[in-house]
C-alpha positions as CSV (number, residue, x, y, z in Angstrom):
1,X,0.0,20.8,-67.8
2,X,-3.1,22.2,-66.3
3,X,-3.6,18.9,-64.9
4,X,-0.2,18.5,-63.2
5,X,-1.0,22.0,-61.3
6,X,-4.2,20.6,-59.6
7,X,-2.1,16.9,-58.8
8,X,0.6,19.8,-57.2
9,X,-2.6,21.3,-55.1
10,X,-3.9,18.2,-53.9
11,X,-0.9,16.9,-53.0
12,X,-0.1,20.2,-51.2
13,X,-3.4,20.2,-49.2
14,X,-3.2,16.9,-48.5
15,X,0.3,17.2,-46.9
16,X,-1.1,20.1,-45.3
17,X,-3.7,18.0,-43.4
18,X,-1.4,15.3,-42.5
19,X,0.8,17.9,-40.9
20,X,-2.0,19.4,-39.0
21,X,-3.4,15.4,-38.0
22,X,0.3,14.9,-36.5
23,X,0.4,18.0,-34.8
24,X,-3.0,17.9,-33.1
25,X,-2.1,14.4,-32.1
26,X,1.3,15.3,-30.8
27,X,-0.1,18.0,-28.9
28,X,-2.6,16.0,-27.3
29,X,-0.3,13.2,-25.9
30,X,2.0,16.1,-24.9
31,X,-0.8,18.0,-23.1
32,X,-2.0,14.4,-21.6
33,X,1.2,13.0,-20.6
34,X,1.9,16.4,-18.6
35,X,-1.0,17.0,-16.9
36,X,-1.3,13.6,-15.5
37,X,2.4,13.4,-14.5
38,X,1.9,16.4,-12.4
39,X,-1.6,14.9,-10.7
40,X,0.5,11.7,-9.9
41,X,3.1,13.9,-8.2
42,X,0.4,15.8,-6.3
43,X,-1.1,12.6,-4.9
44,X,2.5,11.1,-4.3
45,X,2.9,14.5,-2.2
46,X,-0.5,13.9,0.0
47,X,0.3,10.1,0.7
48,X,3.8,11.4,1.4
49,X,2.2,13.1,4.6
50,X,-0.1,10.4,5.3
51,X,2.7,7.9,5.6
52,X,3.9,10.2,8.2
53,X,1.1,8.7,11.6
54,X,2.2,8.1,15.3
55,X,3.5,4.5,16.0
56,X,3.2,2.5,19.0
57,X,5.7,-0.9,19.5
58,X,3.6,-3.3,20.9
59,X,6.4,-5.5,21.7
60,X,8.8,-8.8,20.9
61,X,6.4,-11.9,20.9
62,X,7.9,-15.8,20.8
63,X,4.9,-18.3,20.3
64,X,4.9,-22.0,20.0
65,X,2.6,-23.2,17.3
66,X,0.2,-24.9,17.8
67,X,-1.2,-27.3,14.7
68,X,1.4,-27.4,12.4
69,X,4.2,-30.1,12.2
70,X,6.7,-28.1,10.1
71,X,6.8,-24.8,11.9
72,X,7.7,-24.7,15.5
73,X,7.5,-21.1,17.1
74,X,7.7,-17.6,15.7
75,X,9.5,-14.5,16.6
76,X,7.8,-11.1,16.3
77,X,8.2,-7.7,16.8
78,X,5.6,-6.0,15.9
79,X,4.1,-2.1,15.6
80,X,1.2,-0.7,14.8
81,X,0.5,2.8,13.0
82,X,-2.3,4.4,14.8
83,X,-4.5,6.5,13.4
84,X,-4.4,9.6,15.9
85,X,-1.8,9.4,18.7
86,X,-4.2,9.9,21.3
87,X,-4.7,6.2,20.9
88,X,-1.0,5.4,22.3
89,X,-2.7,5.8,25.7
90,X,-5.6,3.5,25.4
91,X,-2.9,1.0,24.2
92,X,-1.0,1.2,27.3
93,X,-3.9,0.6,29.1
94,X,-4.5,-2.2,27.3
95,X,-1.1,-4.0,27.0
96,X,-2.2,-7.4,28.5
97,X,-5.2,-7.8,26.6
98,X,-3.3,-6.8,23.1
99,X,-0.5,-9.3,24.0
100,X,-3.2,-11.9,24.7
101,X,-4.8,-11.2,21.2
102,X,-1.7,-10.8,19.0
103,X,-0.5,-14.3,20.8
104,X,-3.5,-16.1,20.1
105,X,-3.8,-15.1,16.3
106,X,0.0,-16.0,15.6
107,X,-0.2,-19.8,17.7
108,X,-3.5,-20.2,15.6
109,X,-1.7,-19.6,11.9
110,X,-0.9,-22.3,9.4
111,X,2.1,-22.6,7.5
112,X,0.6,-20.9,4.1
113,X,-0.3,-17.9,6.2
114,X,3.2,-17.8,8.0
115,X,5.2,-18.5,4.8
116,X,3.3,-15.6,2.4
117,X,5.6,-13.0,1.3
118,X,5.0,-9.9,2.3
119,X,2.8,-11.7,5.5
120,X,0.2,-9.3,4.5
121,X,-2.6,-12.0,5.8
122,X,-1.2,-12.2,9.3
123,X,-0.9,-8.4,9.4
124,X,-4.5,-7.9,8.1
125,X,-5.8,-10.3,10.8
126,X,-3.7,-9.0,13.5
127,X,-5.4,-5.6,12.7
128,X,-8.7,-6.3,12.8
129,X,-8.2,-8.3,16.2
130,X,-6.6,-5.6,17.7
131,X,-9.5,-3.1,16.5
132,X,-12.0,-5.2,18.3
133,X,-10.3,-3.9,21.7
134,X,-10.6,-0.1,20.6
135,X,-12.9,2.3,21.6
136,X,-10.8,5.7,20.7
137,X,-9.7,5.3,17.5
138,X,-8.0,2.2,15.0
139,X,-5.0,0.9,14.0
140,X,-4.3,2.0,10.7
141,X,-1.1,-0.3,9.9
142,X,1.2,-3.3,11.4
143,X,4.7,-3.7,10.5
144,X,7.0,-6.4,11.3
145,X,10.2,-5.3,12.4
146,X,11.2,-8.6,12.9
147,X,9.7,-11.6,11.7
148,X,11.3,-15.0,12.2
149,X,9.5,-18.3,11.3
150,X,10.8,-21.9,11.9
């Protein structure tokens, strides 16, 4: 009998622990789960007002292509996010030489590039060109409003 009472107390104490284990652990992945939930909204907050830049259209673009048998032209419309809008006015100033550039990178694309979902490549190179021109600031961003490949 005196045995069964210390089976009774380790049993107990070791329920005990368990109970404490599961709680700890309970609390911790509550804790966690929360306080990184609200640091995700925070940042979705910040890039919420990022997201919000000046824009300039830099215009409607048809271009033959030039090496590639499939593909004949493109149409584009295309704008670019600037990073301050102080830059719209350097842009206007340089219309001719930004039409020259985004012309000659779009006759110069091959078919993979044209083709790529999302056209991420041809937005990326379109960017940098355009940056070369800029002496008050950079494009930030280029968008496709219309995209039309055939």
């Amino acid at each position: 009998m005196a045995e069964e009472g210390k089976m009774n107390y380790k049993m107990l104490a070791l329920i005990v622990v368990l109970v404490i284990i599961i709680t700890g652990v309970a609390s911790f992945t509550f804790f966690t789960y929360f306080s990184v939930s609200n640091d995700e909204k925070e940042e979705k907050e910040v890039q919420s007002i990022e997201d919000i830049r000046p824009t300039y259209e830099a215009g409607s673009y048809t271009v033959n292509i030039s090496n590639n048998n499939r593909i004949n032209f493109i149409r584009a419309t295309i704008v670019f996010e600037l990073e301050k809008s102080d830059l719209a006015k350097e842009l206007d100033k340089r219309t001719s030489q930004i039409r020259d550039r985004v012309i000659s990178t779009l006759r110069s694309q091959n078919q993979e590039i044209l083709e790529e979902p999302g056209s991420n490549t041809i937005k990326r190179i379109v960017k940098e060109k355009i940056n070369e021109l800029l002496i008050s600031g950079e494009i930030t961003n280029v968008w496709f409003t219309e995209l039309v490949v055939q």
